[in-house]
PyMOL Python script that loads the backbone (N, CA, C, O; Angstrom):
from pymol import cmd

cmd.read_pdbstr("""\
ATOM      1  N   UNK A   1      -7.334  -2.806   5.350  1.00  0.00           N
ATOM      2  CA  UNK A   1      -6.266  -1.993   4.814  1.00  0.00           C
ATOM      3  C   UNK A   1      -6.875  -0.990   3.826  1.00  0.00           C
ATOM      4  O   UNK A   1      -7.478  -1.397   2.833  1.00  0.00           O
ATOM      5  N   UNK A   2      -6.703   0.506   4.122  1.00  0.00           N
ATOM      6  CA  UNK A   2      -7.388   1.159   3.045  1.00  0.00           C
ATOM      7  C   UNK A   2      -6.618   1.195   1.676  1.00  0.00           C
ATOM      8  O   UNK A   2      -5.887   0.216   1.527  1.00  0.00           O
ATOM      9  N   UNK A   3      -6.612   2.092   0.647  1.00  0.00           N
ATOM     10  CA  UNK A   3      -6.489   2.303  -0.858  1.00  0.00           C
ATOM     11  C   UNK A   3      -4.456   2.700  -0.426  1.00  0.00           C
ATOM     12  O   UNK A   3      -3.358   2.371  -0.875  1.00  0.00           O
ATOM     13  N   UNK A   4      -4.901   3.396   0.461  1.00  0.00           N
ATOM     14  CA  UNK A   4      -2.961   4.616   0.163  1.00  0.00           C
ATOM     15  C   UNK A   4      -1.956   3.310   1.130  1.00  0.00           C
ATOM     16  O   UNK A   4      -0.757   3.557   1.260  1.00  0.00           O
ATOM     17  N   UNK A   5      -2.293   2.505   1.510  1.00  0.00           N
ATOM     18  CA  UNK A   5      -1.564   1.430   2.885  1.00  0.00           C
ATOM     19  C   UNK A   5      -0.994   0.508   1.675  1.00  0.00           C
ATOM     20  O   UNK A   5       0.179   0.237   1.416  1.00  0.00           O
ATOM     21  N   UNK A   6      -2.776  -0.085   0.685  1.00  0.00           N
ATOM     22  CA  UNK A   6      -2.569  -0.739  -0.054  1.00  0.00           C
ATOM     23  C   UNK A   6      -1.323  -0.620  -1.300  1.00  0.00           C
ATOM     24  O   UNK A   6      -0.719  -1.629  -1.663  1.00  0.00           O
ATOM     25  N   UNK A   7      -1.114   0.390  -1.731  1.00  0.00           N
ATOM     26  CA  UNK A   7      -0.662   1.143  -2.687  1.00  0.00           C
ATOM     27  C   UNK A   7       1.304   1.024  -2.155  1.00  0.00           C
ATOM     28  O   UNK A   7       2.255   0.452  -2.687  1.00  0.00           O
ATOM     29  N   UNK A   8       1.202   1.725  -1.117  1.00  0.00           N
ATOM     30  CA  UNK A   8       2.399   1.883  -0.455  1.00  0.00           C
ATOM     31  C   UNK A   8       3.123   0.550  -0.060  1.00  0.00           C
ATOM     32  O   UNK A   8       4.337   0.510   0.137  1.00  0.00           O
ATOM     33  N   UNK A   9       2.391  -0.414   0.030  1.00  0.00           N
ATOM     34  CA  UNK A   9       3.022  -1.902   0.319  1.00  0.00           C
ATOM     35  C   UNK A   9       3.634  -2.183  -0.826  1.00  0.00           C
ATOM     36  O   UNK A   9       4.861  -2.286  -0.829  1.00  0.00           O
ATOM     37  N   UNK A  10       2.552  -2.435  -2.535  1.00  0.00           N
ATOM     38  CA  UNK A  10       3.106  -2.624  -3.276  1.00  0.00           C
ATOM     39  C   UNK A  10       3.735  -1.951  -4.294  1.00  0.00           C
ATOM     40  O   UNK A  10       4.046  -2.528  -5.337  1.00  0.00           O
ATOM     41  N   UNK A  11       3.958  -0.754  -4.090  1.00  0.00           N
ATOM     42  CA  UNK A  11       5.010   0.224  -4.769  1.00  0.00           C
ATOM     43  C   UNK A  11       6.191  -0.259  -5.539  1.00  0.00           C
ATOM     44  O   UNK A  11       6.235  -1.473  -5.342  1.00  0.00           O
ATOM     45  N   UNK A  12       6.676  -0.081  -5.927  1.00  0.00           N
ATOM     46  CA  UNK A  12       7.805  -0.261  -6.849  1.00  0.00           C
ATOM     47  C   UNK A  12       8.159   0.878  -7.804  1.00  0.00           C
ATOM     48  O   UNK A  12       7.196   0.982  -8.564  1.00  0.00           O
ATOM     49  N   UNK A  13       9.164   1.849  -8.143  1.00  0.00           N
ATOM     50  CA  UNK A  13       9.175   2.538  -8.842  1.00  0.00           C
ATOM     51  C   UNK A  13       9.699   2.318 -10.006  1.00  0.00           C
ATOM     52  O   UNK A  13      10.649   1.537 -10.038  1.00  0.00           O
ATOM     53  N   UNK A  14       9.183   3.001 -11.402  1.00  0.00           N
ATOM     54  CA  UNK A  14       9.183   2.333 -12.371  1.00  0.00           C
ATOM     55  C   UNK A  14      10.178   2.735 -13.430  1.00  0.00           C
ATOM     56  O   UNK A  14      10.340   2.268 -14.557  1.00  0.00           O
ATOM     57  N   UNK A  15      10.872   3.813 -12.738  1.00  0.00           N
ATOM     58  CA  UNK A  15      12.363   4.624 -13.142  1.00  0.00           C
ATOM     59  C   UNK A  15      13.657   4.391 -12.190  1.00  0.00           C
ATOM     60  O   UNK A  15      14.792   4.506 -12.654  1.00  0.00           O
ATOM     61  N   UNK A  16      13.448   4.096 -10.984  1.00  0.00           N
ATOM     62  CA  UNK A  16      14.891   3.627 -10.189  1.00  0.00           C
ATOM     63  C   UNK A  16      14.559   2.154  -9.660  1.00  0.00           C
ATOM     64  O   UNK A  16      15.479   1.338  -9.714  1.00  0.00           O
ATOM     65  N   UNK A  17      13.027   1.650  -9.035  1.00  0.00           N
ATOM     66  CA  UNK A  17      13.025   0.347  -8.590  1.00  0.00           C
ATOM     67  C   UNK A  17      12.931   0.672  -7.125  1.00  0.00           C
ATOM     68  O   UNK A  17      12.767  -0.274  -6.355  1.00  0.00           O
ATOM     69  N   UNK A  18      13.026   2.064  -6.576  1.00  0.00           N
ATOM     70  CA  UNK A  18      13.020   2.338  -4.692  1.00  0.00           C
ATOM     71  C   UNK A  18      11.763   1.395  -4.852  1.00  0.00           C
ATOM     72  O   UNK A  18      11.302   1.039  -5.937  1.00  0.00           O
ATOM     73  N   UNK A  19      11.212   0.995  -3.439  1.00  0.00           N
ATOM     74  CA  UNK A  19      10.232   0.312  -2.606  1.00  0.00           C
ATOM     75  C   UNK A  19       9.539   1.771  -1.859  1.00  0.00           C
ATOM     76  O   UNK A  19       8.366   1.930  -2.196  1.00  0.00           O
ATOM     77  N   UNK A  20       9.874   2.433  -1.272  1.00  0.00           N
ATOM     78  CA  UNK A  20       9.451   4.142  -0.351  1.00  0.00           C
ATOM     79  C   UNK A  20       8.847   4.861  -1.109  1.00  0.00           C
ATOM     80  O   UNK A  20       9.406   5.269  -2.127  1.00  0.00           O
ATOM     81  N   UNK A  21       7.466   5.224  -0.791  1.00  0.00           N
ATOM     82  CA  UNK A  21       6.651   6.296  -1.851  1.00  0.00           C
ATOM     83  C   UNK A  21       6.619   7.138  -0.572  1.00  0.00           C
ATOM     84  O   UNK A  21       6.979   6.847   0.569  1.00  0.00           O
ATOM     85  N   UNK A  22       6.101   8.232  -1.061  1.00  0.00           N
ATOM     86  CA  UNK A  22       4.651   9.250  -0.501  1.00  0.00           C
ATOM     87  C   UNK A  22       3.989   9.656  -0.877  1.00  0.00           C
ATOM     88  O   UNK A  22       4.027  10.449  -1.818  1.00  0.00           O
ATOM     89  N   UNK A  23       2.754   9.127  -0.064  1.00  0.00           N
ATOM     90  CA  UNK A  23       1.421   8.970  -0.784  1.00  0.00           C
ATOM     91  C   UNK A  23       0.886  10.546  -0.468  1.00  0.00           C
ATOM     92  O   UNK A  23       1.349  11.232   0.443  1.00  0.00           O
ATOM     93  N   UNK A  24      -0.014  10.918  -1.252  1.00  0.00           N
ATOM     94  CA  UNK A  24      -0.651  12.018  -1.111  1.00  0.00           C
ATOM     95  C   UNK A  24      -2.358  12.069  -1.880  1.00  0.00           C
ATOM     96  O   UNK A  24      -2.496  11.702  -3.046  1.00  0.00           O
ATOM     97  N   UNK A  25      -3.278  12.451  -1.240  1.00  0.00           N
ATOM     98  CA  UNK A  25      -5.040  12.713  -1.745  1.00  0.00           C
ATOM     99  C   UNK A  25      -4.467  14.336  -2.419  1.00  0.00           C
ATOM    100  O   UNK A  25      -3.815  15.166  -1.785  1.00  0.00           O
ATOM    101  N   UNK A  26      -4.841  14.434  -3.570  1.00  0.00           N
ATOM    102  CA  UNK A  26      -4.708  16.070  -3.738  1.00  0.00           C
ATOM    103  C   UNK A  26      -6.277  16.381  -4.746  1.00  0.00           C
ATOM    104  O   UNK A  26      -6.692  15.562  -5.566  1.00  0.00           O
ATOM    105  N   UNK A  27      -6.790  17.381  -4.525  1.00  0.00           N
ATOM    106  CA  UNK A  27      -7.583  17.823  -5.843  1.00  0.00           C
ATOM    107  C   UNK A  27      -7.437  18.991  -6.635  1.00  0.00           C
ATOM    108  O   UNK A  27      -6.832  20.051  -6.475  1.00  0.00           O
ATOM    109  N   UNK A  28      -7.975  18.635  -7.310  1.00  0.00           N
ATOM    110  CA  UNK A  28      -7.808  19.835  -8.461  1.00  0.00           C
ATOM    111  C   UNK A  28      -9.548  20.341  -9.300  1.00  0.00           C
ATOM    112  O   UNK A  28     -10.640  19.783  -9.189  1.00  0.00           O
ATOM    113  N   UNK A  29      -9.237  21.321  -9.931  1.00  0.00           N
ATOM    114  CA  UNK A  29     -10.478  21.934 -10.276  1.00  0.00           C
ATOM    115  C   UNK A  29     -10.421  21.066 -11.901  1.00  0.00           C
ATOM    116  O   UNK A  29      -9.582  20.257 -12.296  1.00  0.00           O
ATOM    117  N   UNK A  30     -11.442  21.511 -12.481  1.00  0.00           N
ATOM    118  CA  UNK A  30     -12.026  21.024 -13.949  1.00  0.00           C
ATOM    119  C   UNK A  30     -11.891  21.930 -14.634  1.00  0.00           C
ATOM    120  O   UNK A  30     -11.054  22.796 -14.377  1.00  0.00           O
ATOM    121  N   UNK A  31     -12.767  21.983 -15.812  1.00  0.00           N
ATOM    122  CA  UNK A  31     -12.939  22.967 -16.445  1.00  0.00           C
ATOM    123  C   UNK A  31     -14.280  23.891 -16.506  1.00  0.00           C
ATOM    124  O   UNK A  31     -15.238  23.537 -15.820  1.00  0.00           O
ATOM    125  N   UNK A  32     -14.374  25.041 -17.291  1.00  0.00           N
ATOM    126  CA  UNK A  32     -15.923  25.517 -17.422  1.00  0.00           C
ATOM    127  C   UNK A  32     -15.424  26.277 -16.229  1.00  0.00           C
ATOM    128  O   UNK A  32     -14.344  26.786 -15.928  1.00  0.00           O
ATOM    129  N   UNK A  33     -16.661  26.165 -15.631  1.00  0.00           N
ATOM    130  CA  UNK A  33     -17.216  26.422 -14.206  1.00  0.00           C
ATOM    131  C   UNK A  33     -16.453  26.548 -12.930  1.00  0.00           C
ATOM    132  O   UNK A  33     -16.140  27.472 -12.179  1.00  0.00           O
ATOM    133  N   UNK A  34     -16.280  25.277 -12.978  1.00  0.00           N
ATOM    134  CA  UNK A  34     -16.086  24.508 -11.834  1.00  0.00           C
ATOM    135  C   UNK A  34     -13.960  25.633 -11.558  1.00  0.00           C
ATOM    136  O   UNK A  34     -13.565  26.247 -10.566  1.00  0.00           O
ATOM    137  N   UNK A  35     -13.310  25.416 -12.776  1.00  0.00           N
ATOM    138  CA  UNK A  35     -12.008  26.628 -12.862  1.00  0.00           C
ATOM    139  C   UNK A  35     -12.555  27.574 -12.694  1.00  0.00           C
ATOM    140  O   UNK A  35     -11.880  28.205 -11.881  1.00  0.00           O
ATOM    141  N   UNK A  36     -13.632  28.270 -13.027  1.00  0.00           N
ATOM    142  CA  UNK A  36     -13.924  30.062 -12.481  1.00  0.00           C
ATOM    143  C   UNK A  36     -14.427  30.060 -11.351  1.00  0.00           C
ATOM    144  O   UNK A  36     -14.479  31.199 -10.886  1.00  0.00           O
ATOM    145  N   UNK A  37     -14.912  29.111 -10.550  1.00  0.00           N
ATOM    146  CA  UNK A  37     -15.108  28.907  -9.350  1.00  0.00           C
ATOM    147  C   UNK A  37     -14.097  28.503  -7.983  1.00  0.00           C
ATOM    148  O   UNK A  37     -14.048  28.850  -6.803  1.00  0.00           O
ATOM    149  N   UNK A  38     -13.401  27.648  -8.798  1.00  0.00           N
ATOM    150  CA  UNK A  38     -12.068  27.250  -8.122  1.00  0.00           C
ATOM    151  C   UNK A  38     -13.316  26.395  -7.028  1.00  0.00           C
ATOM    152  O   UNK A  38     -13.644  26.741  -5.894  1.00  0.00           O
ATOM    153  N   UNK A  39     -13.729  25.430  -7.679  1.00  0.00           N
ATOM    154  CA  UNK A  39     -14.648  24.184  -7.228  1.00  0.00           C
ATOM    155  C   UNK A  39     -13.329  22.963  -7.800  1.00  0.00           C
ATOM    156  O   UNK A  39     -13.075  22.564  -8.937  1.00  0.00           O
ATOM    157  N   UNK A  40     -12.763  22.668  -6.610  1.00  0.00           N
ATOM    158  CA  UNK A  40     -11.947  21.155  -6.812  1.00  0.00           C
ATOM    159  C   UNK A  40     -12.991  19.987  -6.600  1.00  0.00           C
ATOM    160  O   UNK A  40     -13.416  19.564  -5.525  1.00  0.00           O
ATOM    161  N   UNK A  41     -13.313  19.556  -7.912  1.00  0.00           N
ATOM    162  CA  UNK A  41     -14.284  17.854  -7.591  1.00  0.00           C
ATOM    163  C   UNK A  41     -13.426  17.167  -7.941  1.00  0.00           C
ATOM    164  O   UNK A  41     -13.839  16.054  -7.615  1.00  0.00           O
ATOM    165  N   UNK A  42     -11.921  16.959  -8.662  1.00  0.00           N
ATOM    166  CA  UNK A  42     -11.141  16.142  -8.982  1.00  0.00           C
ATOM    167  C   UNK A  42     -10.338  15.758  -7.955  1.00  0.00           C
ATOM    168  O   UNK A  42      -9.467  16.487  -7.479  1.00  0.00           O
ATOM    169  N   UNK A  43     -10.593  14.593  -7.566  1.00  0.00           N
ATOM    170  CA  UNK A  43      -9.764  14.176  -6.286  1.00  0.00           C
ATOM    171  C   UNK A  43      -8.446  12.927  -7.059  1.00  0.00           C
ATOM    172  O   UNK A  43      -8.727  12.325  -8.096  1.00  0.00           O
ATOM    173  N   UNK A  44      -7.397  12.773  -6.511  1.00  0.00           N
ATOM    174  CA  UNK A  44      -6.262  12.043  -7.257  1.00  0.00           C
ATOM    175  C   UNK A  44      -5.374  11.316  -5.912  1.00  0.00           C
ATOM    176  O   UNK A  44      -5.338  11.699  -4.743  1.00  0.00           O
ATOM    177  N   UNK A  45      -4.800  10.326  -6.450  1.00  0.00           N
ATOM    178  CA  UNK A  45      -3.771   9.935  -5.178  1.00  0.00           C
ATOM    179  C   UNK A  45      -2.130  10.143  -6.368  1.00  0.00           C
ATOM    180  O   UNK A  45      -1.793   9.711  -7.470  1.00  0.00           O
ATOM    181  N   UNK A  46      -1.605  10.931  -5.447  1.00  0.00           N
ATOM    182  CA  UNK A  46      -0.035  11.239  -5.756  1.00  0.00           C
ATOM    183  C   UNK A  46       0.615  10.603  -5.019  1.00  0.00           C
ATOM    184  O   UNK A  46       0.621  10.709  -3.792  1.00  0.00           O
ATOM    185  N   UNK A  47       1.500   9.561  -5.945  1.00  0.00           N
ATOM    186  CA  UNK A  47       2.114   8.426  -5.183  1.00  0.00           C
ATOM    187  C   UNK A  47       3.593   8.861  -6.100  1.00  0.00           C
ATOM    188  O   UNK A  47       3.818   8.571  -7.275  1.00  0.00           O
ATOM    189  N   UNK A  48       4.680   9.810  -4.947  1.00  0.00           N
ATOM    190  CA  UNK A  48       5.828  10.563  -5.327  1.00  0.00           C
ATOM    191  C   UNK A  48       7.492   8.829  -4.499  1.00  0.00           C
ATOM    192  O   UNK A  48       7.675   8.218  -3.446  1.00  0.00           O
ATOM    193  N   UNK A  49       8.013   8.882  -5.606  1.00  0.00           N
ATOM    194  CA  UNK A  49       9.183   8.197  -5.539  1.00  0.00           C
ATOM    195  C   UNK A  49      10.176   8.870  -4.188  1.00  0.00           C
ATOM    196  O   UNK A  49      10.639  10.003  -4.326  1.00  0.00           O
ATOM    197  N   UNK A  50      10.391   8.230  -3.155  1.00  0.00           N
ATOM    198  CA  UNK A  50      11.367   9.179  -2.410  1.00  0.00           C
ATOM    199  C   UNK A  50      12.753   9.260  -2.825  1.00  0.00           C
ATOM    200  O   UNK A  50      13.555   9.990  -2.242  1.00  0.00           O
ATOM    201  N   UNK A  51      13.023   8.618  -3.696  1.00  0.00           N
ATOM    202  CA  UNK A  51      14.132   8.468  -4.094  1.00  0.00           C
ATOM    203  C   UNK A  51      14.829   9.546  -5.545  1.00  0.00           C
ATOM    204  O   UNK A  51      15.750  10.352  -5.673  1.00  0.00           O
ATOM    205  N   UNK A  52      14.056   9.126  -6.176  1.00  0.00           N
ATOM    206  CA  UNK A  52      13.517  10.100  -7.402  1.00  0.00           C
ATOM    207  C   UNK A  52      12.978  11.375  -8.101  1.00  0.00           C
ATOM    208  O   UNK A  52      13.338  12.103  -9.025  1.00  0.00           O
ATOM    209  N   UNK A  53      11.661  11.283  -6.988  1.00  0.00           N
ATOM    210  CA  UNK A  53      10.754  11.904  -6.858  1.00  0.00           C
ATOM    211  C   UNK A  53       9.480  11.619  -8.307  1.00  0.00           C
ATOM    212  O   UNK A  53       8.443  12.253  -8.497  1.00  0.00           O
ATOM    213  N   UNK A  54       9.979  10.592  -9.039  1.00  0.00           N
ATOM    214  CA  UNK A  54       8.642  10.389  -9.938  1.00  0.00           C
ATOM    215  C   UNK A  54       7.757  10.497  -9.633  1.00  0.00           C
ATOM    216  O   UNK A  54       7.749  10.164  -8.448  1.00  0.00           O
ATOM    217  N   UNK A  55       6.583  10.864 -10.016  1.00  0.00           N
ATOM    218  CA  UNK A  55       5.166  10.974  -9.647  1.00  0.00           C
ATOM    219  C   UNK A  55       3.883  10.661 -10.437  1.00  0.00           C
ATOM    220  O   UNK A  55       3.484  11.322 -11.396  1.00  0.00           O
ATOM    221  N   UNK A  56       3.225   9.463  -9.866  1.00  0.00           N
ATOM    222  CA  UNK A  56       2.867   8.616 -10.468  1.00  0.00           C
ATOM    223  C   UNK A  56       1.131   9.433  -9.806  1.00  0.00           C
ATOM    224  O   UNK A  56       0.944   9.878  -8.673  1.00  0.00           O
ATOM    225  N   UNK A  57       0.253   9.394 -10.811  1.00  0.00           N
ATOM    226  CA  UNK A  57      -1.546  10.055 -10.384  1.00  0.00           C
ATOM    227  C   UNK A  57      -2.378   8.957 -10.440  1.00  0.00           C
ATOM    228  O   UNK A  57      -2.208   8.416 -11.532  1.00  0.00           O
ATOM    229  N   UNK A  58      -3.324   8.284  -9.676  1.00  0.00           N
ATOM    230  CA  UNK A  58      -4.418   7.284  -9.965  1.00  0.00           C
ATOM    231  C   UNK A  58      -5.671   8.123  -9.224  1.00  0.00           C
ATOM    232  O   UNK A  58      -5.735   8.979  -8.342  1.00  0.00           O
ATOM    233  N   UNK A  59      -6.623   7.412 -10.059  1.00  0.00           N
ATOM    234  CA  UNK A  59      -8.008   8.021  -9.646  1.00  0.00           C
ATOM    235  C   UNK A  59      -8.667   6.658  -8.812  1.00  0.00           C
ATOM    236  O   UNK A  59      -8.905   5.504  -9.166  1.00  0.00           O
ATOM    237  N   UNK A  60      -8.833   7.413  -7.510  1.00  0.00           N
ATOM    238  CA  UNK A  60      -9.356   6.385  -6.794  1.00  0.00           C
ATOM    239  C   UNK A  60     -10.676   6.205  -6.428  1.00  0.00           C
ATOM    240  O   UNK A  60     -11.144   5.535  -5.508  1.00  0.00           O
ATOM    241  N   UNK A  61     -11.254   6.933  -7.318  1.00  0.00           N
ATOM    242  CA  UNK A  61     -12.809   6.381  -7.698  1.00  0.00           C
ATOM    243  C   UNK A  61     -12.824   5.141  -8.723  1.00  0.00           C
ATOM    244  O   UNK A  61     -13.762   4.346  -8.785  1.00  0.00           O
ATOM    245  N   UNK A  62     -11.698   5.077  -9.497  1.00  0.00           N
ATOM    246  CA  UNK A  62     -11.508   4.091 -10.469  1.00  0.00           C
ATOM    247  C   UNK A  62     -11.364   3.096  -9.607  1.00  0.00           C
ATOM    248  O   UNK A  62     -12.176   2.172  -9.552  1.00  0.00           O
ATOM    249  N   UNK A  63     -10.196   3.190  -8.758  1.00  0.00           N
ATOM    250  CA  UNK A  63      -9.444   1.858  -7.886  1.00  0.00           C
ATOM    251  C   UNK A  63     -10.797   1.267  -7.033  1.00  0.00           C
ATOM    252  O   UNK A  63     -11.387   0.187  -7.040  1.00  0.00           O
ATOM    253  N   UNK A  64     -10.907   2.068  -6.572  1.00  0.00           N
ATOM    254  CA  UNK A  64     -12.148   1.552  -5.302  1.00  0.00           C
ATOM    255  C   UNK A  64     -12.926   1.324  -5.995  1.00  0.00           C
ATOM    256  O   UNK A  64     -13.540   0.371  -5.514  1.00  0.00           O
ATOM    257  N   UNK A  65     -13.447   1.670  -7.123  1.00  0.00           N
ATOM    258  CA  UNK A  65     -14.755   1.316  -7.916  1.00  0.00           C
ATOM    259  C   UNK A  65     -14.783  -0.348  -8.352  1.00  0.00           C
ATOM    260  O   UNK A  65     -15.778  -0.905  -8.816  1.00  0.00           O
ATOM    261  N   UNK A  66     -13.520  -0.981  -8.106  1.00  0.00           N
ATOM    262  CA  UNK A  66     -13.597  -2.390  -8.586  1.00  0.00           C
ATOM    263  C   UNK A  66     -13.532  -3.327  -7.886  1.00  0.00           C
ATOM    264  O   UNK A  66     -12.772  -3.568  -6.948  1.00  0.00           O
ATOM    265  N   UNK A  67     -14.322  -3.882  -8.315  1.00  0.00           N
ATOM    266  CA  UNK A  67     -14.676  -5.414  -7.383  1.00  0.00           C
ATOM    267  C   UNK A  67     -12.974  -5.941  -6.906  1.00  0.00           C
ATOM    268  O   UNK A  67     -12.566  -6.243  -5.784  1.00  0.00           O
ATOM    269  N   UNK A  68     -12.555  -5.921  -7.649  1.00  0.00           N
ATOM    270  CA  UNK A  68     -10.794  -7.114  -6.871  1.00  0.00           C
ATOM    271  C   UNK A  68     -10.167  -5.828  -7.063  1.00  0.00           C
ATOM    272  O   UNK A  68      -9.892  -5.311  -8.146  1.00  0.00           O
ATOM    273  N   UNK A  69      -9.948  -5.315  -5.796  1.00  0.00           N
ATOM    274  CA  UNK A  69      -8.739  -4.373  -6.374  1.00  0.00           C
ATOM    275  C   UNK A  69      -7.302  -4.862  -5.936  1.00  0.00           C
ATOM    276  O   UNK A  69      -6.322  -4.146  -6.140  1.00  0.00           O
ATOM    277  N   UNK A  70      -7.219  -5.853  -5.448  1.00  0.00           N
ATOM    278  CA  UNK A  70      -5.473  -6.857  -5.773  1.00  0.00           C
ATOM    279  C   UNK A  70      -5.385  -6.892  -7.183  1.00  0.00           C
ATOM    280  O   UNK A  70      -4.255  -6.731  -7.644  1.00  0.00           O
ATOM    281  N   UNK A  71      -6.349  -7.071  -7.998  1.00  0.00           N
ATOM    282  CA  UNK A  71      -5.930  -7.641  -9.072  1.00  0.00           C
ATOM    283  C   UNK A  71      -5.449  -6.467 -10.178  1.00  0.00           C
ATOM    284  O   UNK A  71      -4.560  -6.579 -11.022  1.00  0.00           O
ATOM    285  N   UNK A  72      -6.452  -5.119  -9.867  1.00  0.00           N
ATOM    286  CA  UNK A  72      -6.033  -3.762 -10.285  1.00  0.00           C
ATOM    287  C   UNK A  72      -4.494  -3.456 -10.119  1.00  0.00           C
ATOM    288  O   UNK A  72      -3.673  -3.264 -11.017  1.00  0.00           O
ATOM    289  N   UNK A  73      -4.299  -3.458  -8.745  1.00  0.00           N
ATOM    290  CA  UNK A  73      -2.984  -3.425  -7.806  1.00  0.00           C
ATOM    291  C   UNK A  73      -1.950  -4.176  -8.565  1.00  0.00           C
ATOM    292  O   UNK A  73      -0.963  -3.588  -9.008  1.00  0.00           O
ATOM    293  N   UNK A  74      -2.105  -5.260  -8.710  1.00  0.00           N
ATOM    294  CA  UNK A  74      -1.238  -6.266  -9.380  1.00  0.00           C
ATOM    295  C   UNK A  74      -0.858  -5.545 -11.097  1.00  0.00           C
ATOM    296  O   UNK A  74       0.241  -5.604 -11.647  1.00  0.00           O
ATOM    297  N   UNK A  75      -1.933  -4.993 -11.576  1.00  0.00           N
ATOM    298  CA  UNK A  75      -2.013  -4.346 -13.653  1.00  0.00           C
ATOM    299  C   UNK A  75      -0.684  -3.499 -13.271  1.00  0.00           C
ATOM    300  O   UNK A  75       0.380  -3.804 -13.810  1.00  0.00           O
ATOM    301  N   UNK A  76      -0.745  -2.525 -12.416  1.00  0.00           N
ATOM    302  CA  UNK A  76      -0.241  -1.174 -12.061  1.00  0.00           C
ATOM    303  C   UNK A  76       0.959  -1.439 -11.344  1.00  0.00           C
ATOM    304  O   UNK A  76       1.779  -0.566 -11.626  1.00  0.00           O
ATOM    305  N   UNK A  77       1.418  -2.278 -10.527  1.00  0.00           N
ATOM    306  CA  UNK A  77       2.631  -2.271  -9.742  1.00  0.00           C
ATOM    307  C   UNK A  77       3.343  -3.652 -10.314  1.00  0.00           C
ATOM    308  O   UNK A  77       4.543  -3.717 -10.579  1.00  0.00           O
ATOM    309  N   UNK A  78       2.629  -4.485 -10.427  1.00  0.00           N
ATOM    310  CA  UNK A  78       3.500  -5.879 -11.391  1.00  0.00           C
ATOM    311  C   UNK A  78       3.689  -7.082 -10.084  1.00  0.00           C
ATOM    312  O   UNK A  78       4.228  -8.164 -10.314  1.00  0.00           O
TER     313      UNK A  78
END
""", "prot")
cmd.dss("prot")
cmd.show_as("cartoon", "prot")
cmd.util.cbc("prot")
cmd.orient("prot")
C-alpha cells in the first residue's frame, strides 16, 4: 500500500469528521534561488476534505522517512 492509499484509508477530518479526502502530490518553489528560478524541490501531499474542503499539507519525505509509519499515521489521524 503506498503513502496517499495509506493516508486516504485513515482520514478523518478534523473540522466536520467526513471519512472522503483528495489526495494530491503538489510542489512548490523555496526561497533565494530556487523562487527566481521557479525550481520546485518542495514536494507536499494535499490531503483536501470533500466535504469541507479543509486542507491538511504533510511532507512525505518526513512520513516515508520513518521506520513505522502506522504509528506516524496513527499521531496524525488518531
Amino acid at each position: 500500500m503506498n503513502l496517499e492509499q495509506e493516508i486516504a484509508s485513515r482520514y478523518s477530518c478534523v473540522k466536520c469528521r467526513n471519512n472522503v479526502v483528495y489526495i494530491k502530490r503538489i510542489a512548490t518553489t523555496g526561497t533565494g534561488l530556487s523562487r527566481i528560478f521557479d525550481i520546485e524541490h518542495n514536494v507536499f501531499i494535499a490531503c483536501s476534505c470533500t466535504r469541507c474542503s479543509y486542507t491538511e499539507f504533510y511532507n512525505p519525505e518526513f512520513l516515508e522517512g520513518k521506520d513505522n509509519l502506522t504509528n506516524i499515521l496513527d499521531l496524525l489521524f488518531g
